[in-house]
C-alpha positions in Angstrom: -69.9 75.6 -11.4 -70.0 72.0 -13.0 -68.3 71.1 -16.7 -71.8 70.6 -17.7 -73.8 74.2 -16.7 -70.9 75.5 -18.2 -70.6 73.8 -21.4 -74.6 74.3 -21.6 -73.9 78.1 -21.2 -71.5 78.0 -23.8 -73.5 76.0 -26.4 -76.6 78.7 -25.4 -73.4 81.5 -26.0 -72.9 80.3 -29.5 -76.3 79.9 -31.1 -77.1 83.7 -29.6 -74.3 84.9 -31.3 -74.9 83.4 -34.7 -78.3 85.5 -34.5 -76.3 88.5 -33.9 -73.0 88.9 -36.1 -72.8 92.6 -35.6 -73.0 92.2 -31.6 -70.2 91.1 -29.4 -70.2 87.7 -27.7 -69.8 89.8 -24.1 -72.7 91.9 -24.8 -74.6 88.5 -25.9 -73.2 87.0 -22.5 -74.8 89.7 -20.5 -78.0 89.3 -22.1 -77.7 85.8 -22.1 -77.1 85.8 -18.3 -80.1 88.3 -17.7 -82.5 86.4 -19.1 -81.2 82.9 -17.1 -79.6 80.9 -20.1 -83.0 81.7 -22.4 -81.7 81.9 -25.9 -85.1 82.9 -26.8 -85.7 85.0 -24.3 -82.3 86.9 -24.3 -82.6 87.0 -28.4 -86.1 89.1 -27.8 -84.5 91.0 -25.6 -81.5 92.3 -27.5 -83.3 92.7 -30.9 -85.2 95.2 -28.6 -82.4 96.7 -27.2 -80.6 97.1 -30.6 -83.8 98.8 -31.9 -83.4 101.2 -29.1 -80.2 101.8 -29.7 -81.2 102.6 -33.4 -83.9 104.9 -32.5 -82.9 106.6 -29.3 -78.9 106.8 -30.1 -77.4 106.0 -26.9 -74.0 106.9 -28.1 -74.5 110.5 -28.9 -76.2 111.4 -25.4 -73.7 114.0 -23.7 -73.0 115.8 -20.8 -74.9 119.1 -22.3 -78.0 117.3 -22.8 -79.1 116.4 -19.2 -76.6 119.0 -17.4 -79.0 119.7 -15.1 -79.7 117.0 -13.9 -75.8 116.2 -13.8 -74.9 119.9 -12.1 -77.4 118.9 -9.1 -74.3 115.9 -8.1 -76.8 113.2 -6.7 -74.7 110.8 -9.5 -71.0 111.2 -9.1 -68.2 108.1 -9.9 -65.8 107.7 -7.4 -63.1 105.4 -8.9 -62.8 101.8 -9.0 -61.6 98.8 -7.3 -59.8 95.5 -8.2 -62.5 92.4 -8.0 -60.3 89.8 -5.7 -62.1 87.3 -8.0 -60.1 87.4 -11.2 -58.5 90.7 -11.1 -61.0 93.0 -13.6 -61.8 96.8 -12.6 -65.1 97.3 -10.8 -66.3 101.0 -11.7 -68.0 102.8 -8.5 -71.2 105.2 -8.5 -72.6 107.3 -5.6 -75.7 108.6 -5.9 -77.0 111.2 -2.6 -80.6 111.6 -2.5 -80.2 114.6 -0.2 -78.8 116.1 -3.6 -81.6 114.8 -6.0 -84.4 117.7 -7.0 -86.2 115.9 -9.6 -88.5 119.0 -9.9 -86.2 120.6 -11.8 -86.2 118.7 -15.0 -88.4 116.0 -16.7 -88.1 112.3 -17.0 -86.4 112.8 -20.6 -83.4 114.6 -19.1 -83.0 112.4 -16.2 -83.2 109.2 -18.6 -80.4 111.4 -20.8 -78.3 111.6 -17.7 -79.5 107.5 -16.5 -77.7 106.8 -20.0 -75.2 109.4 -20.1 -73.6 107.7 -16.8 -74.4 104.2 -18.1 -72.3 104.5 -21.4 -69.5 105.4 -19.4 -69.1 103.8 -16.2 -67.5 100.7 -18.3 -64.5 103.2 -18.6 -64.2 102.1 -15.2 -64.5 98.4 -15.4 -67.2 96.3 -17.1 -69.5 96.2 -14.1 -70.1 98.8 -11.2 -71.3 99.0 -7.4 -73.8 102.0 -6.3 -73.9 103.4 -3.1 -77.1 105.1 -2.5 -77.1 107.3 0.1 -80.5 107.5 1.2 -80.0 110.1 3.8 -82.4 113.1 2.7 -85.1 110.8 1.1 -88.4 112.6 0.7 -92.0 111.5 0.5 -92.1 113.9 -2.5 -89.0 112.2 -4.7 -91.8 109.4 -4.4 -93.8 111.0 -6.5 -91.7 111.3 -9.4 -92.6 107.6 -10.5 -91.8 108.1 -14.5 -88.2 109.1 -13.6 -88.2 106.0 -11.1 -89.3 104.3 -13.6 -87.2 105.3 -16.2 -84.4 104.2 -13.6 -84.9 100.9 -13.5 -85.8 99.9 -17.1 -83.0 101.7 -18.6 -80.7 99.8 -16.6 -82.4 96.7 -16.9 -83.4 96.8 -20.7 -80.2 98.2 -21.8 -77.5 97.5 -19.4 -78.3 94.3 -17.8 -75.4 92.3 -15.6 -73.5 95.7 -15.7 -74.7 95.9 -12.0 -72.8 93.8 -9.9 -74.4 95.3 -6.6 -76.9 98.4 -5.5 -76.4 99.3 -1.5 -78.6 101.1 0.1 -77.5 103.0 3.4 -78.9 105.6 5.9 -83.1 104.8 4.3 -85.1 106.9 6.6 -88.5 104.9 7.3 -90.1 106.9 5.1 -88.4 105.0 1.6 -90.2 101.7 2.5 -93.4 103.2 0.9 -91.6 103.9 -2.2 -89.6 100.6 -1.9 -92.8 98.6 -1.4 -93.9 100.6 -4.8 -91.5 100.1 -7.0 -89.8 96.4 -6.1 -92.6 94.7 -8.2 -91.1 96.4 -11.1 -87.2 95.1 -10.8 -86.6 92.1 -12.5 -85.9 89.3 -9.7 -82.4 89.0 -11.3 -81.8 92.5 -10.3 -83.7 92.7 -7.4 -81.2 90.1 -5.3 -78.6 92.9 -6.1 -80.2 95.2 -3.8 -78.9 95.5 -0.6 -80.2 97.6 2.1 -77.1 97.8 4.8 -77.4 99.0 8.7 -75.8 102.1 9.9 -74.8 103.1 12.9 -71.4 101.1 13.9 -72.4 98.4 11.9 -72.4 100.5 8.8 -68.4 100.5 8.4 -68.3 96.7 8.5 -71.3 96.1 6.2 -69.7 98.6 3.6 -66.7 97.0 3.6 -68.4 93.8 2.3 -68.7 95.5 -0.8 -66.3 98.4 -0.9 -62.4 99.1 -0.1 -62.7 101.4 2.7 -59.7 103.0 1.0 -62.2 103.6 -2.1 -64.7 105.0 0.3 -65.7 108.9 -0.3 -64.1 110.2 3.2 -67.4 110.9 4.7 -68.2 107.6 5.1 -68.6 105.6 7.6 -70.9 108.3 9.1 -70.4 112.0 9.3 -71.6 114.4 6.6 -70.7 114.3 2.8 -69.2 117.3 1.7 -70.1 118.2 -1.8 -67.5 118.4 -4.3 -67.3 118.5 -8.3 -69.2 116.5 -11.0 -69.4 113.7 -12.3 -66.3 111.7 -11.7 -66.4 110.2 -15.0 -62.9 109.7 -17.4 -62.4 111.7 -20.1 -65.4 113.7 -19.0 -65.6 117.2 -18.3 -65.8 118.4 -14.3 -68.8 121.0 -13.6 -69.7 122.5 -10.2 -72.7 121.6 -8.6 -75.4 124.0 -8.7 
């Protein structure tokens, strides 16, 4: 990047921060970055996110308050890898659809567990790769458009740039009705994130673009995932999937 974007980036850095003593400068970065190098626009944004942070308490969510929805193991960490660019931890999330019954509790206890995994996947490295497993999709998880919702403005209000990359492997034909759904709502910034790999033997390559195969959970590439315990966070408790 040229002396100039980045001295520009800077000089946007510093008058974003003098709004906001009480916030570090690499949360005003992130914000900074998610809303393109808009002062103004990143400044609305975090006095908004600070206000939720006031109201809803982010901090305090646990394990016990969306354990459903953590038992059922459709979010699990699985580690972390170096980033070849400059050496920093990248934290890595799997989620399996085929694991994911969203009947089973509302959209408040799956936006309890959205942030309960969100708060600490930095313990892993300040941004994070999910795998989506897509394998088991259903015309009926679809349906469930306030927890999809929920999803995607959590992570985009709240925890923007923490996402360095969302791969989406094994979608049965089915998902592109959902896809075509709920695209319109990801933010564009977010939306070049998402990748949608092939399987089959080009699935091994196209994961390793993004993943240490090392890293990989040992079902991958292809065969079946074997269940195992939850939720692969540090300094978190392990529960067994129910």
């Amino acid at each position: 990047m040229p002396a100039k974007d980045c001295l520009s980036e800077h000089d946007a850095l510093v008058e974003l921060c003098s709004q906001f003593n009480d916030v570090d400068e690499a949360t005003c970065l992130r914000f900074l970055r998610a809303r393109k190098g808009s002062t103004k626009d990143a400044a609305a944004m975090l006095r908004k996110h600070l206000t939720w942070v006031s109201e809803y308490g982010p901090n305090a969510i646990t394990q016990d308050s969306c354990v459903r929805a953590v038992q059922q193991g459709c979010w699990r960490a699985f580690g972390s890898q170096a980033n070849t660019d400059d050496g920093e931890s990248i934290g890595l999330l799997w989620v399996q659809l085929s694991l994911w019954r969203p009947s089973e509790y509302d959209a408040a206890e799956y936006t309890r567990m959205v942030v309960y995994f969100s708060e600490r996947l930095p313990r892993l490295g300040p941004t994070h790769v999910v795998l989506f497993d897509m394998s088991g999709w259903k015309l009926s998880h679809g349906t469930h458009v306030r927890k999809l919702k929920a999803l995607i403005s959590t992570v985009q209000d709240h925890y923007p740039e923490r996402l360095r990359a969302a791969l989406l492997i094994r979608a049965p034909a089915i998902f592109e009705l959902t896809w075509k759904m709920i695209k319109p709502w990801i933010d564009p910034v977010t939306a070049a994130k998402v990748h949608f790999l092939p399987g089959g033997a080009k699935e091994a390559a196209a994961l390793a673009a993004f993943i240490e195969p090392s890293k990989l959970p040992n079902c991958y590439p292809g065969g079946e995932c074997a269940a195992d315990a939850v939720p692969g966070l540090p300094d978190e408790p392990t529960v067994a999937l129910q």
